[in-house]
C-alpha positions in Angstrom: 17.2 -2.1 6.3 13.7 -1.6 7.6 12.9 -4.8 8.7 16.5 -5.3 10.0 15.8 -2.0 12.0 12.3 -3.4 13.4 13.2 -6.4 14.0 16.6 -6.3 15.7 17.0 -3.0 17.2 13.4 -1.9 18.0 12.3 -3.2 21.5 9.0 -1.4 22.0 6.8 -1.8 19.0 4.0 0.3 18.0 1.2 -1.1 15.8 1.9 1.4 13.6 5.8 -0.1 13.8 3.9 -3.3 13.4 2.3 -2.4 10.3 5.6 -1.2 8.6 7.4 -4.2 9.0 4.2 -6.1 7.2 4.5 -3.3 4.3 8.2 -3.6 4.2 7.8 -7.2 3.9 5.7 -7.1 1.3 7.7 -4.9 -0.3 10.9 -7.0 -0.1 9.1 -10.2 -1.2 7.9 -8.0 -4.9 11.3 -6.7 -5.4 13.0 -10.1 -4.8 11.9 -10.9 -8.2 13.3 -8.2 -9.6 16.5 -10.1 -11.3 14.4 -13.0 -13.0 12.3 -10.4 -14.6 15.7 -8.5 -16.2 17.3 -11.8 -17.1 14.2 -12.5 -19.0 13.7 -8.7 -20.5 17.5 -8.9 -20.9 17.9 -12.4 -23.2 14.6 -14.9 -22.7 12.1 -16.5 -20.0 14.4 -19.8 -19.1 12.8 -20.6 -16.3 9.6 -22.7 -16.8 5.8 -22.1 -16.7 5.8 -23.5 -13.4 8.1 -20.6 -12.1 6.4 -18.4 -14.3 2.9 -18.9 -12.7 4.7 -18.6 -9.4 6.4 -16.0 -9.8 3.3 -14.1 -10.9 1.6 -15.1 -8.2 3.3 -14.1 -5.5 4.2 -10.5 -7.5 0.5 -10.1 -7.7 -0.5 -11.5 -3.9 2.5 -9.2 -2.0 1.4 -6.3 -4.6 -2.1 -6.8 -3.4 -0.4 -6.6 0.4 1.5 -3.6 -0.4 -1.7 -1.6 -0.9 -3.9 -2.7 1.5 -0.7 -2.3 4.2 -0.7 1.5 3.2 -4.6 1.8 3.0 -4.5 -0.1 7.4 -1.8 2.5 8.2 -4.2 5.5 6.7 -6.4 4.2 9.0 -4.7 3.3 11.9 -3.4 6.5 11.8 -6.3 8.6 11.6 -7.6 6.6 14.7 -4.9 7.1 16.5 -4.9 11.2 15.7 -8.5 11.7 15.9 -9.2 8.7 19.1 -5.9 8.2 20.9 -8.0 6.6 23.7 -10.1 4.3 21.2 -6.7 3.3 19.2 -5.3 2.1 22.5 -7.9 -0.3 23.3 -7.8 -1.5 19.6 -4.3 -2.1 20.4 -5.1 -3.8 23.7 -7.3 -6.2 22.1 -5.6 -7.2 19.2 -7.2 -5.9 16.3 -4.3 -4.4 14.4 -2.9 -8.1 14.9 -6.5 -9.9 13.0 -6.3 -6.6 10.4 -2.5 -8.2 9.7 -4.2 -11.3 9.0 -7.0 -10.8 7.0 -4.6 -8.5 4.6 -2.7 -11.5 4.2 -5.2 -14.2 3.5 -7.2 -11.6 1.4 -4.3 -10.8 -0.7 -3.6 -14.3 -1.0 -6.8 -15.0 -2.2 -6.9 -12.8 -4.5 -4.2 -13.6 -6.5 -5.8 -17.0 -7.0 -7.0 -15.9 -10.7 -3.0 -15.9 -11.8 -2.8 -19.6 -10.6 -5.2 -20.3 -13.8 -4.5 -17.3 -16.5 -0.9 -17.3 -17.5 1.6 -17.5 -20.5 4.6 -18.7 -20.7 7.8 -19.4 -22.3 6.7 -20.3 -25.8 9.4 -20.2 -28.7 7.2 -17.3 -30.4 6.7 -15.6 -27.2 10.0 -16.0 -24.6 8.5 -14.0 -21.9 6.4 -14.3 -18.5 3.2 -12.4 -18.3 -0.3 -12.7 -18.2 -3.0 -14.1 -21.0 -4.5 -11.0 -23.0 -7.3 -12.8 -24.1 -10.6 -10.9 -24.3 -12.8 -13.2 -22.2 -15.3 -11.8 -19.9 -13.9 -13.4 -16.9 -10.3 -11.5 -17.7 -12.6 -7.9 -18.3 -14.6 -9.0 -14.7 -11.3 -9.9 -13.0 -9.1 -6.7 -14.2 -11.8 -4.6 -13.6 -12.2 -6.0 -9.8 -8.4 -5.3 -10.0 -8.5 -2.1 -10.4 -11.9 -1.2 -8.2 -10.8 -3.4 -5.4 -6.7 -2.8 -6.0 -6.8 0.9 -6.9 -10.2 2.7 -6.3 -10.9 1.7 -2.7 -7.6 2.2 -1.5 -6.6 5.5 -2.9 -10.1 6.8 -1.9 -9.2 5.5 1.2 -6.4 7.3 1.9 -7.1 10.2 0.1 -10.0 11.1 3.2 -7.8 9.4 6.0 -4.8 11.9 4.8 -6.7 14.5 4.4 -8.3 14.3 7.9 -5.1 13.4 9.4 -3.5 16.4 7.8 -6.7 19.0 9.4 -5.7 17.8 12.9 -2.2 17.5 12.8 -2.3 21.5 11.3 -4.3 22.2 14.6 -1.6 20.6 16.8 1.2 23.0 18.1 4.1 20.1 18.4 7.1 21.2 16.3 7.9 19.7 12.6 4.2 19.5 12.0 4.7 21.0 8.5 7.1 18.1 7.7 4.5 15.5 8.9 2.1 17.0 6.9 4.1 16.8 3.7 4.5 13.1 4.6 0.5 12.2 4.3 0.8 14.4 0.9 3.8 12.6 -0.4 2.2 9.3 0.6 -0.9 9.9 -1.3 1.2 11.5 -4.5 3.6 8.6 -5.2 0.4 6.0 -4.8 -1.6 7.3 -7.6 1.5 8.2 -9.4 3.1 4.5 -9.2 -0.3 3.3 -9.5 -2.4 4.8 -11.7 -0.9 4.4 -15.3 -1.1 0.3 -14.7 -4.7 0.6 -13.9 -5.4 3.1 -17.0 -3.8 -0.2 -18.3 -6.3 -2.2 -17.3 -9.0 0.2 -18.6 -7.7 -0.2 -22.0 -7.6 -4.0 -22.1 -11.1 -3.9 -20.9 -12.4 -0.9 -23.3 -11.0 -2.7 -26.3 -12.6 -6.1 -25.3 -16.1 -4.0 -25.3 -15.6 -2.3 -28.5 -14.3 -5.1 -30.3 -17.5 -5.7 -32.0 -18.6 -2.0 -32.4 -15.3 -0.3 -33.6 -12.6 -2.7 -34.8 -9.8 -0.6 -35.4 -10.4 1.3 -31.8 -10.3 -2.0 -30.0 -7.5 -3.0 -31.6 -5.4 -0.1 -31.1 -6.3 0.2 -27.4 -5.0 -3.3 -27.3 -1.9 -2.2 -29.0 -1.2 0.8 -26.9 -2.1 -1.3 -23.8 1.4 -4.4 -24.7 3.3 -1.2 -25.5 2.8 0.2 -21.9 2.9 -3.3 -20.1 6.3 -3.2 -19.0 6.7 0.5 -18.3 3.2 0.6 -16.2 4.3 -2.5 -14.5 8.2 -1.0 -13.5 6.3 2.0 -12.3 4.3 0.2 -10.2 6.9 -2.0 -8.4 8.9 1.3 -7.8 6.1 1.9 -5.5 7.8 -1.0 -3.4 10.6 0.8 -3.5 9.3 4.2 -1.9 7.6 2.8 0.5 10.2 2.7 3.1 11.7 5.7 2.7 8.1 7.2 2.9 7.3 5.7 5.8 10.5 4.9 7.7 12.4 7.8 6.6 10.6 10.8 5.7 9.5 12.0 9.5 10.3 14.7 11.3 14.0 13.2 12.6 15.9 10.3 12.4 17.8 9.2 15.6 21.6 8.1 15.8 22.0 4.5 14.6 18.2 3.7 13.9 17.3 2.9 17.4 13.7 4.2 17.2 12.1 4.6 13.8 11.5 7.9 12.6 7.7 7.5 12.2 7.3 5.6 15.0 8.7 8.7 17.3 6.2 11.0 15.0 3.0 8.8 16.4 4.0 9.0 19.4 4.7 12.4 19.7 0.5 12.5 17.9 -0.9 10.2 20.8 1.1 12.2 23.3 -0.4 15.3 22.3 -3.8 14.2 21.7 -3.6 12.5 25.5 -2.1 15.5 27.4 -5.4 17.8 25.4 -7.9 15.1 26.5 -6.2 14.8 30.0 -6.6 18.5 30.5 -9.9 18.7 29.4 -11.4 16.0 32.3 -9.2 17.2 35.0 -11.5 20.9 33.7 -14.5 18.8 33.8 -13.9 17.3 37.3 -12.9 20.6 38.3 -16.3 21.9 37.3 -18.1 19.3 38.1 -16.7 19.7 41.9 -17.7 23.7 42.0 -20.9 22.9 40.9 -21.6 20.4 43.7 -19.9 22.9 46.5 
């Protein structure tokens, strides 16, 4: 519905528009996959470990997307609250356009490790996931994972929220409150969808370094880690599913038949107020500025 919204109905686009039909589509193409992975949970893996190493990589390339989508829009948006006037020439000269790109290729690239580490359909293991050996590469590429995947990002948009949430509370425009709880609920449902899968992660990589040194604690961190694979991973795609209704939905008002998107009108209604304060300000400086002279 959000992309349908953007692209059909929507005839001025904001980059911040822009941005959530990226996030929406990387959010469609993770939960597109959604029905092979309950067929398979459901009876087997049937459909080949070609599929399979497809399938995982493009989950893990539009996952990567999905977050660093959220972690541009922090940023874009605290740009645009903080430096209307800067945003707009970043707008002018195509920058939120090459920031599209590069969270592509990046994310692309960085699912390039799935491409090499998978497992799947075997008659003693009917499923599609990724290998669990303990190698060194798999403990350097997890923990990149979860630095470059998690850490960054929620850092990220912890500080842009947070600053972003300080200015808008100093703005008198009406529904402020409920834009507020937006950037709060935006931060919330990332670490909550994404946390677990990188304590995950942590596991697998503190039982690969204690495997020598404690035995039975390696082993049982391993064991707690396949117990929590599929409920960590399920929590993490439901992330695709809030997205939208974070970003698309959950502003101050929604207009009749979707014509203008909800967050959209709550940006500009930010740039519009930052501009009429900066406007008055340098019509007070010329004003000065011409008393002094006289």
């Amino acid at each position: 519905m959000v992309i349908w919204i953007i692209l059909c109905t929507m005839k001025q686009r904001f980059p911040t528009v822009i941005l959530i039909l990226n996030l929406a589509v990387a959010d469609f193409s993770v939960l597109i996959t959604l029905p092979f992975w309950i067929y398979s949970y459901g009876d087997r893996w049937v459909f080949g470990a070609s599929f399979c190493t497809a399938l995982l990589y493009l989950v893990h390339s539009t996952m990567f997307a999905s977050v660093f989508f959220i972690m541009v829009m922090s940023i874009e948006r605290l740009v645009a609250v903080l430096y209307p006037f800067t945003a707009q020439k970043c707008w002018r000269h195509g920058l939120v356009s090459n920031a599209i790109i590069m969270v592509w290729a990046i994310s692309f690239l960085l699912a390039v490790p799935v491409l090499t580490e998978h497992k799947a359909a075997q008659a003693e293991t009917p499923h599609c996931s990724q290998l669990q050996d303990s190698s060194q590469q798999q403990e350097g590429l997890l923990l990149f994972e979860t630095l470059v995947g998690f850490a960054i990002p929620f850092l990220t948009l912890s500080v842009c929220n947070a600053l972003v949430a300080k200015r808008i509370d100093r703005m008198t425009f009406q529904g402020k409150s409920k834009s507020v709880s937006v950037t709060i609920r935006v931060t919330v449902a990332f670490a909550v969808c994404w946390l677990p899968y990188h304590i995950r992660n942590l596991f697998i990589i503190s039982s690969a370094l204690s495997k020598s040194s404690s035995p039975e604690a390696s082993k049982m961190l391993l064991q707690l880690a396949e117990k929590i694979e599929n409920l960590v991973g399920a929590l993490a795609v439901s992330n695709s599913c809030i997205n939208p209704i974070l970003y698309a939905f959950a502003a101050r008002r929604i207009q009749n038949n979707f014509m203008i998107s909800g967050i959209a009108k709550l940006f500009q209604q930010l740039h519009n107020s930052s501009a009429n304060k900066y406007a008055k300000e340098s019509t007070s400086r010329r004003a000065n500025s011409q008393q002094s002279r006289c």
